[in-house]
Residue, then its C-alpha position, 0 to 999 in steps of 0.5 A: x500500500x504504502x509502495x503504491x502511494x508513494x508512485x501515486x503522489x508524482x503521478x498526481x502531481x505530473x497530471x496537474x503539470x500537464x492540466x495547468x499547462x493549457x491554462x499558460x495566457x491566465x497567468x499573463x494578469x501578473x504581468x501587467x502593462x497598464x494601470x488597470x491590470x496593476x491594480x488588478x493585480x494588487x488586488x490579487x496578490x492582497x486576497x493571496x496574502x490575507x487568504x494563506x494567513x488562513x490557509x497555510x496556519x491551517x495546513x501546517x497544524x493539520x498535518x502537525x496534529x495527524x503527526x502528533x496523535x499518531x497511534x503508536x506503541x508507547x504512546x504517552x500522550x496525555x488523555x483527556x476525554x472530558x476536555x470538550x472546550x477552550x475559551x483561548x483556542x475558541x477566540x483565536x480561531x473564530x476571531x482572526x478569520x473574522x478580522x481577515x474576513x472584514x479587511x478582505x471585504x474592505x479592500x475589495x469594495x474600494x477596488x471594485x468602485x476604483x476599476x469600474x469600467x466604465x469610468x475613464x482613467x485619469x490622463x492629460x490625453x484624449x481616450x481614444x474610442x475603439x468599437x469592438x463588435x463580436x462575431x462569430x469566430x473573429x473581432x471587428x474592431x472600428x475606429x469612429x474618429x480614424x475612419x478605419x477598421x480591422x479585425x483581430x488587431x487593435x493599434x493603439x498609442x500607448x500611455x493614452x486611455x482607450x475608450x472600448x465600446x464593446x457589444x455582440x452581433x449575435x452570440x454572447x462573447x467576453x472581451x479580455x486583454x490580460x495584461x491591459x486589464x480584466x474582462x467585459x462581456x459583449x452583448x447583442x442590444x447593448x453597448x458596453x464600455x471599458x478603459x484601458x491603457x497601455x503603459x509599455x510598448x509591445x504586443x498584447x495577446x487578446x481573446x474572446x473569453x466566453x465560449x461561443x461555438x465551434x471556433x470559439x479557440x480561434x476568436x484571438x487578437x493581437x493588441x500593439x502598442x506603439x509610440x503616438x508617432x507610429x501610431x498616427x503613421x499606421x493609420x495614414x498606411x491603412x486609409x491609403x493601402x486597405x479597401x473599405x469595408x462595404x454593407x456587403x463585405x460586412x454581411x459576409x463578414x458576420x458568416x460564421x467562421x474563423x478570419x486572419x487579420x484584415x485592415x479597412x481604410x474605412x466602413x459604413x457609417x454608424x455600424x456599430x450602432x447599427x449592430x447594437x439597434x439590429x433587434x430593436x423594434x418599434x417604439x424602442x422595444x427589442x424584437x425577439x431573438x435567440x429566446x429573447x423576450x421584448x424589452x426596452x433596450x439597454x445601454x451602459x456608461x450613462x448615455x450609451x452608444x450614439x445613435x444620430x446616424x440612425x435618426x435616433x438619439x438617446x432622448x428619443x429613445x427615453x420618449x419611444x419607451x415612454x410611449x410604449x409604456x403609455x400604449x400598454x397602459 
């Protein structure tokens, strides 16, 4: 027996190896390249820290106690069986998770109100607004203010907040930059935000980190931040040498299916929006899809994605829901 578990350890040990080993682009958020995923990583390692204050204690006392009341011959232990209570013992064990307890929900309300998406990061630059719209297997990503857009690659300058607007065409999908930041989920009827910013030149991995299907392993990016200078360069190279994406090229677009990288010197005006409005039918109520019931459509950050290229504006959304509501009445 004892033969056998000694060769069933490092077995068991090996198989977690080989089982963690597809989890590699997870440990990329302690390596972090912006202020958004510093302070996740912070956050992080403090609940690491408060948690083993706990844990390790506990492990060690553990095996220590299996150790120490072993039955052996010649066992002297001293025997107590009417010993049922210890004020001492009682205070330290209830008493110090209590306090970790609290300080670990402290620091986790004040991180949570501090890396709210949707709330712009402090900077002496203008953010930058990137439109990033699920589909399925690939990321379409359009730049409003350049005129252009890409899939599965993201330019960015660095050291400058990058305003992401993210929904869904259809299929749910989570939008995720490891080292830049955590993720957001992209939905179908709404638009999400959510800032990031790159503190460091290079190439960062991006993914979509919910699954959606058959391809879903292959809904990857690359995210490439730059000097301002290459930035502003690389994006007269992609208006002067791309085509432009057409209605036409988006319907084929949206086709189910994997995609390489692709670069557009410019895209139908209000496409995103157009995305997020798709289900939305009279009166501002969203047309069943996939299950979905009817319902007012939904925005985030506040005020949402601008809808002027559709003759609508947020405004007249509020007032189409409104008479809707008073139609139902």
């Amino acid at each position: 027996m004892r033969k056998s578990i000694r060769y069933l350890v490092p077995l068991m040990l090996m198989l977690m190896a080989v089982m963690l080993s597809g989890c590699g682009d997870q440990y990329l958020v302690l390596d972090p390249k912006g202020p958004v995923g510093e302070s996740q990583k912070d956050l992080i390692w403090i609940t690491v820290w408060l948690c083993a204050i706990i844990l390790v204690p506990v492990l060690i006392l553990t095996a220590y106690i299996v150790w120490r009341y072993r039955d052996k011959k010649g066992n002297k232990a001293e025997y107590q069986p009417n010993w049922e209570h210890s004020t001492k013992l009682e205070t330290i064990w209830w008493a110090i998770p209590i306090i970790i307890i609290a300080i670990l929900a402290t620091v986790t309300i004040k991180y949570t109100y501090d890396l709210e998406p949707s709330k712009p990061l402090e900077s002496a630059k203008e953010p930058i607004t990137i439109e990033a719209t699920s589909l399925d297997w690939k990321w379409l990503f359009t730049y409003p203010d350049e005129g252009i857009s890409t899939v599965n690659y993201v330019q960015i300058p660095e050291d400058t907040p990058i305003r992401f607007r993210v929904t869904a065409d259809q299929a749910m999908n989570s939008f995720w930059i490891p080292q830049l930041g955590g993720q957001i989920y992209a939905m179908s009827g709404m638009a999400m935000t959510l800032y990031l910013q790159a503190d460091e030149l290079g190439t960062y991995f991006g993914s979509g980190a919910n699954f959606t299907g058959e391809q879903f392993a292959k809904m990857t990016f690359d995210v490439k931040a730059t000097s301002d200078a290459d930035y502003k360069s690389w994006v007269e190279s992609v208006k002067s040498s791309a085509p432009a994406l057409t209605e036409e090229g988006f319907e084929q677009l949206k086709q189910p299916g994997s995609s390489d990288q692709q670069f557009f010197s410019a895209f139908p005006k209000g496409l995103f929006d157009q995305v997020v409005m798709q289900y939305v039918g009279e009166n501002g109520a969203i047309a069943p899809h996939h299950g979905a019931k009817s319902g007012p459509v939904k925005d985030e950050e506040g005020g949402g994605h601008d809808t002027s290229s559709m003759n609508h504006d947020m405004d007249g959304m509020e007032a189409m829901n409104h008479s809707s509501q008073t139609d139902q009445e």
